[in-house]
C-alpha positions as CSV (number, residue, x, y, z in Angstrom):
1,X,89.9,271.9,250.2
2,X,93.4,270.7,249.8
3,X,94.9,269.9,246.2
4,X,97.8,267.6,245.7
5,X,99.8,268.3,242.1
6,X,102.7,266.9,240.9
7,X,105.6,267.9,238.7
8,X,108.3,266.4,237.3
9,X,111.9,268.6,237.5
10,X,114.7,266.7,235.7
11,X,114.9,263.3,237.3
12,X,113.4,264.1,240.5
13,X,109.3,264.4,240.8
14,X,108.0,267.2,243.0
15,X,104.9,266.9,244.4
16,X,103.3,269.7,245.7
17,X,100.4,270.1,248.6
18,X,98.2,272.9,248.0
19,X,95.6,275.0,250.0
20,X,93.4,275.4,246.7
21,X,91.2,278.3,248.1
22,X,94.3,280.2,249.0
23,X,96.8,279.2,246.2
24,X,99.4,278.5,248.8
25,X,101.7,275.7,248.9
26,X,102.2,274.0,252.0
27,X,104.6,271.0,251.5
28,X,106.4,269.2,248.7
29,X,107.5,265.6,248.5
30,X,110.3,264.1,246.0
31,X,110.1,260.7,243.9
32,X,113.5,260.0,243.0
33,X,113.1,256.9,241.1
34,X,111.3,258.1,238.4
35,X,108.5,260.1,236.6
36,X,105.3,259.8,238.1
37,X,102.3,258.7,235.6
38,X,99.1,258.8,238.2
39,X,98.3,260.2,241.6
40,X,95.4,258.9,243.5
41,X,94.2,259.4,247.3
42,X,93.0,257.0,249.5
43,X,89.0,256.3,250.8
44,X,89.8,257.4,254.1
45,X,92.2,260.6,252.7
46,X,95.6,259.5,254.9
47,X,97.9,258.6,252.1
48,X,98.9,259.5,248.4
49,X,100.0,256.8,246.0
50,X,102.2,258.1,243.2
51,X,102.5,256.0,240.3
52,X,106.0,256.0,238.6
53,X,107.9,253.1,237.0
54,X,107.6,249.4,237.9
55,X,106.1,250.4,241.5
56,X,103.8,252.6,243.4
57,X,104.8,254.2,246.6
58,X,102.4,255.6,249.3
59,X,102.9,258.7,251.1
60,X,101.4,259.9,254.5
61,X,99.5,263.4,254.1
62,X,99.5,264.5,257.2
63,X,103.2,263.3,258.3
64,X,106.1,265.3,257.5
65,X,108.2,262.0,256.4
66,X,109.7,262.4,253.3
67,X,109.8,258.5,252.4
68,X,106.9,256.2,251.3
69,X,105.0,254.4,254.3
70,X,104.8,251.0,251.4
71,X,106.1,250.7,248.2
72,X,103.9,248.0,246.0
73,X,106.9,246.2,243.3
74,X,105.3,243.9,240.7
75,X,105.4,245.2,237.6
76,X,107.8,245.9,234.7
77,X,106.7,249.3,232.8
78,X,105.0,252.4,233.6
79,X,102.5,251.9,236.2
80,X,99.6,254.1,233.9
81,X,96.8,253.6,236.3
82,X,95.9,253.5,239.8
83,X,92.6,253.0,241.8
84,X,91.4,252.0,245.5
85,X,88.7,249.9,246.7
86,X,85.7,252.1,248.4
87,X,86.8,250.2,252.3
88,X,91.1,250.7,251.3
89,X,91.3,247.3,251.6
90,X,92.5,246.7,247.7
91,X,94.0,248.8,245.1
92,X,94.5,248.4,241.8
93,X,96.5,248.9,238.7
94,X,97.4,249.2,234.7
95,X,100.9,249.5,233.4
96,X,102.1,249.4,230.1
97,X,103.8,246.2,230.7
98,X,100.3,244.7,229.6
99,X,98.8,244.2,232.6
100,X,95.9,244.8,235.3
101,X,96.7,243.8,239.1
102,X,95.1,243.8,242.5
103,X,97.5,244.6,245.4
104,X,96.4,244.1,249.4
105,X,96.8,247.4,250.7
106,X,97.8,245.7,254.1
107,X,100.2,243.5,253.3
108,X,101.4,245.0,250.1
109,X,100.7,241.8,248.7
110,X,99.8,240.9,244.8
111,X,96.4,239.3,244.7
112,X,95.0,239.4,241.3
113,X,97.1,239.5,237.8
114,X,95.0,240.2,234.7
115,X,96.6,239.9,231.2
116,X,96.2,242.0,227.9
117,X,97.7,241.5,224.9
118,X,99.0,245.0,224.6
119,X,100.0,248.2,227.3
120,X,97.1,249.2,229.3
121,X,96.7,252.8,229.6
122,X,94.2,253.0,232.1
123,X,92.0,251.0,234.9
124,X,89.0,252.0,237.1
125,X,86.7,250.5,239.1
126,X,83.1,250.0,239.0
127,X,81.4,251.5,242.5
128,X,80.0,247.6,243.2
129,X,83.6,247.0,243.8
130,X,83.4,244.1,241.8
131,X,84.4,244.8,238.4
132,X,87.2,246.5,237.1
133,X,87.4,248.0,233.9
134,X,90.7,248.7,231.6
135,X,91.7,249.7,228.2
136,X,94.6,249.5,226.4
137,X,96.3,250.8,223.1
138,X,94.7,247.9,221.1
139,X,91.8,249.8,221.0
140,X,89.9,247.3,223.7
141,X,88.0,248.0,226.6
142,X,87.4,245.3,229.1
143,X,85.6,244.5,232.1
144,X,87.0,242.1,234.7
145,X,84.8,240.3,237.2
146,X,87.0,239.7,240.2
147,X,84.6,237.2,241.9
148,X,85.3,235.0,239.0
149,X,88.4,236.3,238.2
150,X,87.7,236.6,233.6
151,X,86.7,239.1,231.4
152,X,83.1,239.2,230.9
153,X,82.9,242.1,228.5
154,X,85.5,243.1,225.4
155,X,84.3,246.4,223.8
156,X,86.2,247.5,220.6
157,X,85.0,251.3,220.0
158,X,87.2,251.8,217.0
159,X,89.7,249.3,215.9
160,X,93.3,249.6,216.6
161,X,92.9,252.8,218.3
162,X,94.1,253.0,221.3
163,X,91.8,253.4,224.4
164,X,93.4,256.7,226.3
165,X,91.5,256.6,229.3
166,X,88.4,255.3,230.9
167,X,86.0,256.5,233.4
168,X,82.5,255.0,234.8
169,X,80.0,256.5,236.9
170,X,79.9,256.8,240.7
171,X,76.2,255.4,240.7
172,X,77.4,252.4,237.9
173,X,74.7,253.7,235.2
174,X,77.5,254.9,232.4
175,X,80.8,253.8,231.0
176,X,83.1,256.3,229.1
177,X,86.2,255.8,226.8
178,X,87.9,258.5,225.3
179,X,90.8,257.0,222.2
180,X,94.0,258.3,220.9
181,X,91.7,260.6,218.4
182,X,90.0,262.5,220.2
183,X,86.5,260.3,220.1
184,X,84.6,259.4,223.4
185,X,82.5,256.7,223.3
186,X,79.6,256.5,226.3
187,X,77.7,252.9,227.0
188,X,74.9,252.6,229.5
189,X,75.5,249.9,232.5
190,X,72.5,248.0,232.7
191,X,71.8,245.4,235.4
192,X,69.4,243.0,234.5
193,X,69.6,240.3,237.3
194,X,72.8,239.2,237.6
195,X,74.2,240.3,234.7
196,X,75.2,243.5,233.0
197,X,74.3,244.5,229.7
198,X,76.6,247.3,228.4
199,X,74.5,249.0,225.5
200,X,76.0,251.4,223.1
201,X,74.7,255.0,223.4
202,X,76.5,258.4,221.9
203,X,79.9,258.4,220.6
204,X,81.2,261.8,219.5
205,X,84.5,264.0,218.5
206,X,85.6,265.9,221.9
207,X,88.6,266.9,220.9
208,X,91.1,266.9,217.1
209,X,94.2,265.9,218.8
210,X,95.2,263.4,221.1
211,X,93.2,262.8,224.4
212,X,94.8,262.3,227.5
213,X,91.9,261.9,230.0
214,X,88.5,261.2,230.5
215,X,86.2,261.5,233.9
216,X,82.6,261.7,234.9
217,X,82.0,264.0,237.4
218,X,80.6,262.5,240.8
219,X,76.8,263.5,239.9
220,X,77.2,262.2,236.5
221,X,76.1,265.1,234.8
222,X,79.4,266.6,233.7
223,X,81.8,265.1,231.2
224,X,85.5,266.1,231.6
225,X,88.4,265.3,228.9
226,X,91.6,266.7,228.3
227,X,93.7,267.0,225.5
228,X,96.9,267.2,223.3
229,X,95.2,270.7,222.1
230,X,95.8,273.1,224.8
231,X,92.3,272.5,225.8
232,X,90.4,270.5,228.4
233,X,86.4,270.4,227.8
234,X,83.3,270.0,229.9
235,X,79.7,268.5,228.4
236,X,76.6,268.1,229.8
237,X,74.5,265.0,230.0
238,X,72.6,263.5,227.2
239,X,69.4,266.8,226.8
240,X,67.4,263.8,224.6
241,X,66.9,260.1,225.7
242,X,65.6,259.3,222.4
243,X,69.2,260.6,220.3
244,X,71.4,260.4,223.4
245,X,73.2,263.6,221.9
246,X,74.7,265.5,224.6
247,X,76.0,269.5,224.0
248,X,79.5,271.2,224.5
249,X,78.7,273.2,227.6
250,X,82.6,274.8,228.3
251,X,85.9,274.9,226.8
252,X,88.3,275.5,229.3
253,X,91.5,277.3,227.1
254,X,93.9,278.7,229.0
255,X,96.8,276.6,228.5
256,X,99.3,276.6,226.5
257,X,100.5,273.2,226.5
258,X,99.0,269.8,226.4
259,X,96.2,269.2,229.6
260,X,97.2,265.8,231.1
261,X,94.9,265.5,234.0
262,X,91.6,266.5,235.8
263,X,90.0,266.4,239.0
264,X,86.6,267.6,240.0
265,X,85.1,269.1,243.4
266,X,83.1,266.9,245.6
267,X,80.2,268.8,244.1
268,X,81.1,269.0,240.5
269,X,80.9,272.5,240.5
270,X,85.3,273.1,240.0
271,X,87.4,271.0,237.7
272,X,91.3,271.3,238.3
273,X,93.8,270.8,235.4
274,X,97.3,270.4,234.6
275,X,99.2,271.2,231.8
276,X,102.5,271.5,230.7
277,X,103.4,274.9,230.6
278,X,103.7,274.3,234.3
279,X,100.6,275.4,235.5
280,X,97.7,274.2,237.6
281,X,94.3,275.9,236.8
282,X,91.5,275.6,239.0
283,X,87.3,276.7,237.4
284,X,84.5,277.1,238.3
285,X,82.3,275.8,235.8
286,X,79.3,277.6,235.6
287,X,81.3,280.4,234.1
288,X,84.1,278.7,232.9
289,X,86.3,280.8,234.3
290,X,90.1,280.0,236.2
291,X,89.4,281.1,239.5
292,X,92.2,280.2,241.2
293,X,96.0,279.5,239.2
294,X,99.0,277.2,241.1
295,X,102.8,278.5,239.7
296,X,105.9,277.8,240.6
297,X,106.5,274.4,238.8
298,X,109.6,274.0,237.5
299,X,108.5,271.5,235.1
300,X,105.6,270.3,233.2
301,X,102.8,269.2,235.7
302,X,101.4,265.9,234.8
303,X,98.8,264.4,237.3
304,X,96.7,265.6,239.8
305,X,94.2,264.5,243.1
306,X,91.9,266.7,244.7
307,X,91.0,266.3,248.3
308,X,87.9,268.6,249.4
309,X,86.0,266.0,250.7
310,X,85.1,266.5,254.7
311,X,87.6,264.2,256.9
312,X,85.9,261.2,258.2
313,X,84.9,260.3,261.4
């Protein structure tokens, strides 16, 4: 199981490769140009696309080149988000400069420019790989159908509060928003024949400060966020269809900064966090417990992309 974390140290970004099981580190890269926002791996686990200002550059894993294989220029503010299509063939992104786009991962190409009317913090995409969904500090989530290139949903969970980050499902069934207060807002996905119904179902208080990030974990029974707070938390799945509560299973408090990022295993059972007091915290859920701590981060580490699925054929 490898995990990639990155740090920013003055002006240059350190990213670091990491044997999780064993703590050690086994390589670092540096992003001159800037901080980096997001990290994000590709389908078939070869490169790394770091996510700085104005551009995202992709990095080779397994080579020891220091310099990005492609460098993807398009946009004119903080890249906030980045995603891939399930095949590689597409990627996509949100940047504060108020805008979703869809880049050709071959060519480098732009294919797709989507406009908000404010900075978007945040973009995913729906595993039918044919939606994307964004939100941005106007407090608006929306869902882009790239076959027809619109917006066929807006969702305003609370007005003029801006939407931190978003996260659906891996099987489609749930959408999730977490806002600048702390509130996460979860809608079911509903196909009903061609079209999807997004319907309303809990919305509750995760955290009291400012939320940073949201994310289902790949069985969609776990519910990660992080926060402003110190903390990051894990809840369970809704326990009654007919109140679609669902209950605080673990706080995970052992930082002493703000938690900017998560990741969890291939089988949900480990979330990995990173804060800034400069640390990397990998638990095991089931006990809540850090199992395994990454040091030596000379700044405040900021994003993070877990690897511990098997290599593909």
């Amino acid at each position: 199981m490898s995990v990639i974390l990155c740090t920013v140290s003055a002006k240059i970004l350190h990213g670091s490769f990491w044997e999780a099981l064993s703590g050690i580190c086994s390589r670092t890269i540096q992003h001159p140009d800037s901080q980096v926002n997001r990290l994000c791996i590709t389908p078939d686990k070869r490169y790394l696309a770091a996510a700085g200002h104005n551009n995202v550059k992709l990095y080779d894993i397994k080579s020891t080149n220091p310099n990005p294989v492609m460098t993807f220029d398009g946009h004119t503010n903080n890249i906030t988000g980045v995603a891939f299509h399930c095949e590689g063939k597409w990627m996509v992104t949100s940047s504060e400069d108020g805008t979703v786009k869809v880049w050709d991962t071959r060519t480098g190409s732009l294919q797709r420019n989507y406009a908000h009317k404010a900075p978007v913090n945040d973009v995913v995409i729906h595993p039918n790989q044919g939606e994307l969904i964004s939100g941005d500090r106007a407090g608006i989530v929306r869902v882009w159908d790239l076959g027809e290139s619109v917006c066929t949903h807006q969702l305003i969970p609370e007005d003029d509060v801006a939407v931190q980050s978003v996260s659906v499902a891996s099987d489609g069934s749930l959408l999730c928003a977490g806002n600048k207060k702390g509130n996460v807002y979860i809608w079911r996905m509903v196909q009903d024949a061609e079209l999807t119904r997004i319907v309303p179902m809990c919305t509750f208080q995760a955290h009291k400060d400012y939320l940073t990030r949201i994310l289902l974990s790949p069985d969609v029974k776990h519910l990660a966020t992080c926060s402003a707070d110190h903390t990051a938390k894990e809840d369970g799945p809704p326990v009654d269809p007919n109140t679609n509560t669902l209950y605080l299973e673990t706080t995970l408090a052992n930082h002493q900064r703000w938690v900017w990022d998560c990741a969890f295993s291939a089988d949900s059972a480990y979330l990995v966090t990173v804060s800034s007091d400069h640390y990397a915290r990998l638990w095991e859920l089931a006990s809540g417990q850090v199992i395994r701590q990454y040091s030596g981060h000379h700044r405040g580490a900021v994003c993070v992309a877990l690897n511990d699925y098997s290599e593909p054929r």
